[in-house]
C-alpha positions in Angstrom: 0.0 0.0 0.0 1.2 3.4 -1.0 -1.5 5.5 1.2 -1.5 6.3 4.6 -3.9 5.3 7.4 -5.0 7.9 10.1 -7.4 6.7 12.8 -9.4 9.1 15.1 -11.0 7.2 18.4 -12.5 8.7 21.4 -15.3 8.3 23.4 -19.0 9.4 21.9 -19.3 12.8 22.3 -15.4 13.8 22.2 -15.4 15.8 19.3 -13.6 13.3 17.3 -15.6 13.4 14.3 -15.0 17.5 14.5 -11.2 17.2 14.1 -11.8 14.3 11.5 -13.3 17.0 9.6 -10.4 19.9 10.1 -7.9 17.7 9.6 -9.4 16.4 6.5 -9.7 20.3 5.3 -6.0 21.0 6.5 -4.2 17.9 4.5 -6.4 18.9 1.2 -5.1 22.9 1.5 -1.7 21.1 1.5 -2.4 19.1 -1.8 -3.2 16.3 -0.2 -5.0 13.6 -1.9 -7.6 12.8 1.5 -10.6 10.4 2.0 -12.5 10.7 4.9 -14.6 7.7 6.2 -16.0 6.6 9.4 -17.4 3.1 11.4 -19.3 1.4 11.3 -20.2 2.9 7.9 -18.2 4.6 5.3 -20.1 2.6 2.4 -23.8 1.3 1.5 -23.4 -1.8 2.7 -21.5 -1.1 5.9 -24.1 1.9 6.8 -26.9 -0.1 7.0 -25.1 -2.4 9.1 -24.6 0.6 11.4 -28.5 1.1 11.4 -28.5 -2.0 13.6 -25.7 -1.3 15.5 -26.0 2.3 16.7 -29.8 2.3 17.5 -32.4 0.7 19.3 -32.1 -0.7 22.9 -29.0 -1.3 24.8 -29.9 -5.0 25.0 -30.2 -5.5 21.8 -27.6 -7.7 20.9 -25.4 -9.6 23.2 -21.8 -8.8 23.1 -20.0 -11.3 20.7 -23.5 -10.8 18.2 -22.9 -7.0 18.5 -18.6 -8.0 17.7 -19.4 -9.7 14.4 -21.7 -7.0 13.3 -18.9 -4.6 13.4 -16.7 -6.8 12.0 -18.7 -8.0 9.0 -19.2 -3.8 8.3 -15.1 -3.2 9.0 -14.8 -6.1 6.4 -17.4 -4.5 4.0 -15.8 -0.9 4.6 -12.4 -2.4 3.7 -12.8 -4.0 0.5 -14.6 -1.5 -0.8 -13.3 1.9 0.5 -9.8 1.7 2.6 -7.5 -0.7 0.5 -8.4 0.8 -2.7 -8.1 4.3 -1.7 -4.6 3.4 -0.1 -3.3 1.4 -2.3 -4.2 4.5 -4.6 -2.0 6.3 -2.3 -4.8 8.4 -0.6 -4.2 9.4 2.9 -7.5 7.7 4.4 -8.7 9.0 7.6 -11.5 6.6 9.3 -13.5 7.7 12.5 -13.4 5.1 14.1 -12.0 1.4 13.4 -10.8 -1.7 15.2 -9.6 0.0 18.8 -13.1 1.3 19.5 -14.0 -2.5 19.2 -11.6 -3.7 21.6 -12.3 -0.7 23.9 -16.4 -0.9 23.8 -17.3 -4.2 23.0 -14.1 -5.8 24.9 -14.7 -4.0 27.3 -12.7 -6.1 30.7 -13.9 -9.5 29.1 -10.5 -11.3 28.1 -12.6 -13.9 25.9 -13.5 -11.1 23.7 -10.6 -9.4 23.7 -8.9 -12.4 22.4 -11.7 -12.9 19.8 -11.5 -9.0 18.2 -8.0 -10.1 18.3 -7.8 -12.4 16.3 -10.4 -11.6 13.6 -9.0 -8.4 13.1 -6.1 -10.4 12.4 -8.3 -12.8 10.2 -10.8 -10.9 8.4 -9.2 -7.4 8.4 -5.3 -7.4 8.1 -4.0 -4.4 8.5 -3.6 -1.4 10.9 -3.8 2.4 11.2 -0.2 3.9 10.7 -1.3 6.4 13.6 -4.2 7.0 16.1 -5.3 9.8 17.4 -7.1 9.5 20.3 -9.4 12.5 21.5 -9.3 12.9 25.4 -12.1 14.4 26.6 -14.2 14.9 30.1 -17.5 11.9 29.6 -20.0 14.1 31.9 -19.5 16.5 29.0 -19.1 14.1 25.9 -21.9 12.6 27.3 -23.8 15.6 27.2 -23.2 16.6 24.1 -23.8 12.6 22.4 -27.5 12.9 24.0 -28.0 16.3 22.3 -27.4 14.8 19.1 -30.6 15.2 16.7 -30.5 11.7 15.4 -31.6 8.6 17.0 -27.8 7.2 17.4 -27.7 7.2 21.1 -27.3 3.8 21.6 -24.1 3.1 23.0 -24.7 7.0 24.9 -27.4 5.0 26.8 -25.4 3.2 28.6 -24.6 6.5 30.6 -21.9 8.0 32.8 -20.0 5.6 34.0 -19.6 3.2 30.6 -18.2 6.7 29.2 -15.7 6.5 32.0 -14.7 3.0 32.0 -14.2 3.8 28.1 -11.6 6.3 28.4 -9.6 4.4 31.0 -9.5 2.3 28.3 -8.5 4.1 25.3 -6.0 5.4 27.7 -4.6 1.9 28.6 -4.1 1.4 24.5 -2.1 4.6 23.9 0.5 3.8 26.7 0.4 0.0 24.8 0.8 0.6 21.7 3.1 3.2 19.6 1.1 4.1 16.8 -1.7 5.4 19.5 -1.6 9.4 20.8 -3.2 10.8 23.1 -4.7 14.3 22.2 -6.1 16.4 25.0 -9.6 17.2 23.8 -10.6 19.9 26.9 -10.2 22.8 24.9 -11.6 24.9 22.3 -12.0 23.0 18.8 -9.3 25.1 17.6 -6.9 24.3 20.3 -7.5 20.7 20.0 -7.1 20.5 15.9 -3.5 22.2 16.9 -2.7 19.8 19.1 -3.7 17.3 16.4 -2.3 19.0 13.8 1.6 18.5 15.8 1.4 15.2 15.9 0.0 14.1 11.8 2.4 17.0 11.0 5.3 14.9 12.5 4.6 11.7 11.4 4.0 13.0 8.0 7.1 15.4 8.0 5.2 18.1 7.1 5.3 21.8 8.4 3.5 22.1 11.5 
């Protein structure tokens, strides 16, 4: 692949899918060839898996059900969207991909870890060159996820302390693995994307 593979994660509400946009914006100034995507989603297929996945009750579907969902749209989303635009040599930038799998369907239970694990290994095969993941306070991300207009609230009805246990999480990954960055997501939506902005510039070796 001659592309490169930008994830943003966070917990709902971050603001993650705000800096997906402004970074997206910011690499195409630079004459940057940029596709922006997001998961579960990012193609016809994949979006109405998402349908099932982001809506309805919390119960709806047991944990390793809900797993295979996202995994059958991540599959979906990659055949027909990631690898061709990278191996086009697209930067691709995805809100959202395997990590939030691990960190909200994993959750603490090592059986599913293992699982996501190995069928990202399986049916996926590849991972983000960096992650960029948005830090932000959950009583306010939550706040903000239920003030949405749509009917995605799903996974924001789980409430307070799910949002918590998620960002311990995330947090866990980005002392774990390199690709993985934390990016403080307190401040104003400017201040954030320039925090952002440091870290793709690095790893890109572009002008900050």
């Amino acid at each position: 692949m001659s592309g490169y593979f930008i994830t943003l994660e966070g917990i709902d509400g971050s603001g993650k899918t705000t800096q997906a946009i402004l970074l997206e914006k910011k690499l195409k100034n630079l004459g940057k060839k940029v596709l922006l995507t997001r998961e579960p989603g990012g193609v016809k297929g994949a979006e109405k898996i998402r349908d099932l996945l982001v809506q309805g009750d919390t119960d709806r579907w047991s944990q390793v059900t809900e797993t295979l969902l996202f995994f059958a749209a991540r599959r979906h989303h990659l055949e027909k969207c990631i690898l061709p635009s990278l191996n086009s040599g697209k930067l691709v930038i995805c809100d959202r991909f395997t990590d939030s799998t691990l960190v909200y369907q994993g959750r603490k239970n090592v059986s599913l870890i293992n699982l996501i694990k190995k069928l990202s290994e399986l049916a996926i095969g590849i991972e983000p060159d960096l992650t960029l993941i948005i830090n932000a306070d959950p009583q306010k991300s939550l706040n903000r996820g239920l003030k949405r207009t749509s009917n995605e609230t799903r996974f924001e009805m789980l409430g307070l302390k799910f949002q918590e246990e998620a960002k311990l999480r995330y947090e866990a990954l980005a002392k774990n693995i390199d690709r993985c960055h934390i990016v403080d997501g307190n401040g104003g939506i400017e201040e954030t994307h320039q925090l952002l902005w440091k870290i793709v510039s690095n790893n890109l070796r572009l002008q900050p």
